[in-house]
C-alpha positions in Angstrom: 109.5 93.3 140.1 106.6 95.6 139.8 106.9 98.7 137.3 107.6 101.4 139.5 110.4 99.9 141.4 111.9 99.4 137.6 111.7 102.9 137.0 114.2 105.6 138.3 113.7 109.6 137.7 112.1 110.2 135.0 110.8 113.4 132.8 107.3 113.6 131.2 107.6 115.0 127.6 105.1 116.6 125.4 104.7 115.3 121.7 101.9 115.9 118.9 101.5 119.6 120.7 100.7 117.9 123.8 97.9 115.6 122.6 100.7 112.9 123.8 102.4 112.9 127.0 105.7 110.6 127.2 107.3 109.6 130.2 111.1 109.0 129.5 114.1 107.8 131.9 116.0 111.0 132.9 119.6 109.7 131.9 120.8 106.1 130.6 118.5 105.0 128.2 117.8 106.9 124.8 115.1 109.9 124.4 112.7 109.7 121.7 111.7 112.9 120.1 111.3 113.8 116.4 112.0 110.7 114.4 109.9 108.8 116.3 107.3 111.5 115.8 108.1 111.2 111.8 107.6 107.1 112.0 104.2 107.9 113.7 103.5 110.5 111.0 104.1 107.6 108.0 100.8 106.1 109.1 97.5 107.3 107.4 94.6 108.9 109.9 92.7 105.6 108.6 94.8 102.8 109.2 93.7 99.9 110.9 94.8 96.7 113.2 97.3 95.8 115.1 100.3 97.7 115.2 103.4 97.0 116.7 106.2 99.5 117.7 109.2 97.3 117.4 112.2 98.3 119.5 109.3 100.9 121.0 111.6 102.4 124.0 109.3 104.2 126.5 106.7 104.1 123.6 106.5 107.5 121.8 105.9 106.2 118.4 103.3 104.1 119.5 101.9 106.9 121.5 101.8 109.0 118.7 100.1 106.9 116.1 97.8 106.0 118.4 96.9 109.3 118.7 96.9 109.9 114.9 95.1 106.7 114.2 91.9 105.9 116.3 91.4 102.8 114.6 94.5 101.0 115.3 95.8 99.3 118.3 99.5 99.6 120.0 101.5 96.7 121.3 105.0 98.8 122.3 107.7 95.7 122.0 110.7 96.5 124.1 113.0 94.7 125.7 114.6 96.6 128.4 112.0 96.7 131.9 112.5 100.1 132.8 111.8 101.5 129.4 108.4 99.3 129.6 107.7 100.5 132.7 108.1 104.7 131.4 105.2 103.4 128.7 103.5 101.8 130.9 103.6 105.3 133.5 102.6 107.3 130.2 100.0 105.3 129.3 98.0 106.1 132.9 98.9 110.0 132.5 95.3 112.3 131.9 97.0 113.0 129.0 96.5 110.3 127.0 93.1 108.9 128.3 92.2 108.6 124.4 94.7 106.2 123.9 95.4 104.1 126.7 92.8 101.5 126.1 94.6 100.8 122.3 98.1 100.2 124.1 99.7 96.7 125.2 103.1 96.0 126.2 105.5 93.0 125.7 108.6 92.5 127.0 110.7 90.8 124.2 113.8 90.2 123.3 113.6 89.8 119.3 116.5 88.3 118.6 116.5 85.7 121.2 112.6 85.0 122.5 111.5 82.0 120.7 107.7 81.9 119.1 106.4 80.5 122.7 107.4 83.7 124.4 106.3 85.9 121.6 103.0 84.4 122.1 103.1 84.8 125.4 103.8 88.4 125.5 100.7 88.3 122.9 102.9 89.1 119.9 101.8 86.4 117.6 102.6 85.0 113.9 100.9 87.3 111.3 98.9 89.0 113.7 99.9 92.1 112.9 99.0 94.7 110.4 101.9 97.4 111.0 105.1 97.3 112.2 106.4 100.8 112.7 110.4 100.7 113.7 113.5 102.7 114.3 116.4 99.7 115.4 119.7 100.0 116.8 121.5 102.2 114.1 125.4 101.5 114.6 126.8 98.2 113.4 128.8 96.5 116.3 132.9 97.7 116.2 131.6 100.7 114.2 131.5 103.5 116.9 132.8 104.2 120.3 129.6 103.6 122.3 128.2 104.7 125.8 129.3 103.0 129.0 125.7 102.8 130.0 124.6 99.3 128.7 121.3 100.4 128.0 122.1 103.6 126.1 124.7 101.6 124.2 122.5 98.9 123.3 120.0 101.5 121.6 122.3 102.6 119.3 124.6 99.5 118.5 122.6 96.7 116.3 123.7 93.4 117.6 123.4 91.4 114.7 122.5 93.8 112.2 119.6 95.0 111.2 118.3 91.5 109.6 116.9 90.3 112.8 114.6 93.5 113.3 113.3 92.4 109.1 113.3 88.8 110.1 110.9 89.7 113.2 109.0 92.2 111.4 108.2 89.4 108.3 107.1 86.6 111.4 104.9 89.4 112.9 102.8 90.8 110.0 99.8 89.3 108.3 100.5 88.9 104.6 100.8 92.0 102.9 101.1 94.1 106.0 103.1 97.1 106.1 106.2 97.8 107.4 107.9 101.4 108.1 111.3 101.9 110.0 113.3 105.2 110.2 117.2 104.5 109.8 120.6 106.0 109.1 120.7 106.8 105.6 124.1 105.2 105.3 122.5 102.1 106.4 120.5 102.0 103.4 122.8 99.2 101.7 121.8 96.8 104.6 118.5 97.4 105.0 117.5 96.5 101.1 119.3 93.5 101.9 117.2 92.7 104.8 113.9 93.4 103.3 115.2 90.9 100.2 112.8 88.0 99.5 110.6 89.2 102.6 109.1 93.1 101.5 108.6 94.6 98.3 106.6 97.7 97.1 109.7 99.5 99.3 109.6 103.4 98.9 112.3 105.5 100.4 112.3 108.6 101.6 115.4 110.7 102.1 114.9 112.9 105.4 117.4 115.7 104.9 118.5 118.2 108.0 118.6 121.7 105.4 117.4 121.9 101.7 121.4 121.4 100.7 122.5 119.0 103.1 122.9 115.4 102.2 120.2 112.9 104.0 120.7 111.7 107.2 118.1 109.9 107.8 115.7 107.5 105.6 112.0 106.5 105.9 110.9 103.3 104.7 108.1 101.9 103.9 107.7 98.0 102.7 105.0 95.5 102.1 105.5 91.7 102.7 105.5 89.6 100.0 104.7 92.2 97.8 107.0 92.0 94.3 106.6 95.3 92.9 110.0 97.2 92.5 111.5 99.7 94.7 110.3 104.0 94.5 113.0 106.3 95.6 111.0 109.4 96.8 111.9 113.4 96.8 113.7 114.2 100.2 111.3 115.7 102.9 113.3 118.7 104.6 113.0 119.2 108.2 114.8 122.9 108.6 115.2 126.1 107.3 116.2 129.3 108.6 116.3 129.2 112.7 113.9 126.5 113.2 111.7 123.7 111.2 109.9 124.3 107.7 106.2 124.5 107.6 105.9 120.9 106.7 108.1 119.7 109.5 106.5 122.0 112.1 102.8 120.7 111.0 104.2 117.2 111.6 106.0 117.7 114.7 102.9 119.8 116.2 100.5 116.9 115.5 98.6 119.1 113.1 99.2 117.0 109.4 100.9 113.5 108.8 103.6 113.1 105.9 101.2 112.1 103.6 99.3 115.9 104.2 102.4 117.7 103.8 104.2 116.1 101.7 102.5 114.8 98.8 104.8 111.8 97.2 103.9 109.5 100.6 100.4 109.8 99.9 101.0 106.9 97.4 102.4 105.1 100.1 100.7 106.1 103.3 
């Protein structure tokens, strides 16, 4: 089935102050916006390789660092067709001319597509030097989910989160970085899923207001790295009636986390 019979109404959605151009599925999927903008952000201006946007959606993370890194290359991994074909729509907008010859697509299914698939999709052992991801966050029996089988499934983790670390370890080169945005109460399962495969893990607490507990948390990990774990000062996204400075440099495209906010830059 060709891409544009997979795809129904869609929006087209303006990221990185409209250096990016997304193009989303209207209703029954999930809509990216600012944490995948924050995952994108985590990478440094001069990273390099092959990156791969795990879980990628209609692509906006990938997008983004694409954007903010001309020396890497996207493959957006995504199992669901019509969200594939949305990337695959964005990447052919004016828009994002700078970028679409850095971005591949697979259609995967990580928890289930053996290594001969993988490789077919061109997602191959340790060819990667980045994995940037923000899985499924609700554990399965957790939460009342949506009807909508693809909504749902972006939100429920089948299995956990260990099969998004188990993929990520398969697909990076040794000592290639990892970064995922996640619940922050999902913190507990995620150390345990980055156990005996990552080290050198920093966290960063992403907090809604200044005195509001984290919601979210970025973090970063190197495989097979053995040097301990660096809990990092909270990054704040609002104050007052909109973002703080920091945020609002990010989300605008204008500075990545490691300009703004001066702990990552260790990590970045």
């Amino acid at each position: 089935m060709s891409a544009a019979r997979e795809l129904g109404e869609t929006t087209v959605d303006a990221f990185l102050g409209g250096r990016i151009e997304a193009v989303q599925p209207a209703e029954g999927h999930h809509r990216s916006g600012l944490e995948a903008v924050l995952l994108a952000a985590a990478l440094a201006t001069d990273a390099a390789g092959r990156v791969l946007d795990l879980g990628a959606g209609a692509g906006v993370a990938g997008l983004c660092a694409a954007a903010r890194a001309p020396g890497v290359s996207v493959t957006l991994v995504e199992r669901e067709a019509e969200l594939l074909a949305a990337a695959a729509a964005a990447r052919g907008r004016p828009a994002n001319r700078a970028v679409a010859d850095r971005i591949a697509l697979a259609r995967l299914d990580i928890a289930t597509d053996g290594e001969a698939a993988r490789s077919a999709a061109g997602v191959v052992r340790e060819g990667a030097a980045i994995v940037l991801t923000n899985p499924p966050f609700r554990p399965e029996g957790a939460v009342r989910v949506s009807p909508r089988p693809a909504r749902a499934a972006a939100h429920v983790a089948a299995g956990g989160l260990d099969p998004w670390f188990r993929f990520a370890a398969w697909a990076l080169a040794p000592g290639g970085s990892l970064v995922a945005i996640l619940p922050a109460a999902s913190l507990y399962e995620a150390l345990d899923g980055l156990s005996g495969r990552f080290g050198a893990i920093a966290a960063l607490p992403v907090h809604p207001r200044r005195d509001e507990p984290a919601l979210r948390i970025l973090l970063a990990a190197r495989k097979g790295s053995r040097a301990p774990l660096v809990l990092l000062p909270g990054f704040v996204l609002h104050e007052g009636a909109g973002f703080t400075p920091a945020a609002e440099a990010v989300f605008r495209g204008e500075a990545g986390l490691a300009d703004v906010h001066p702990a990552w830059r260790a990590v970045a």
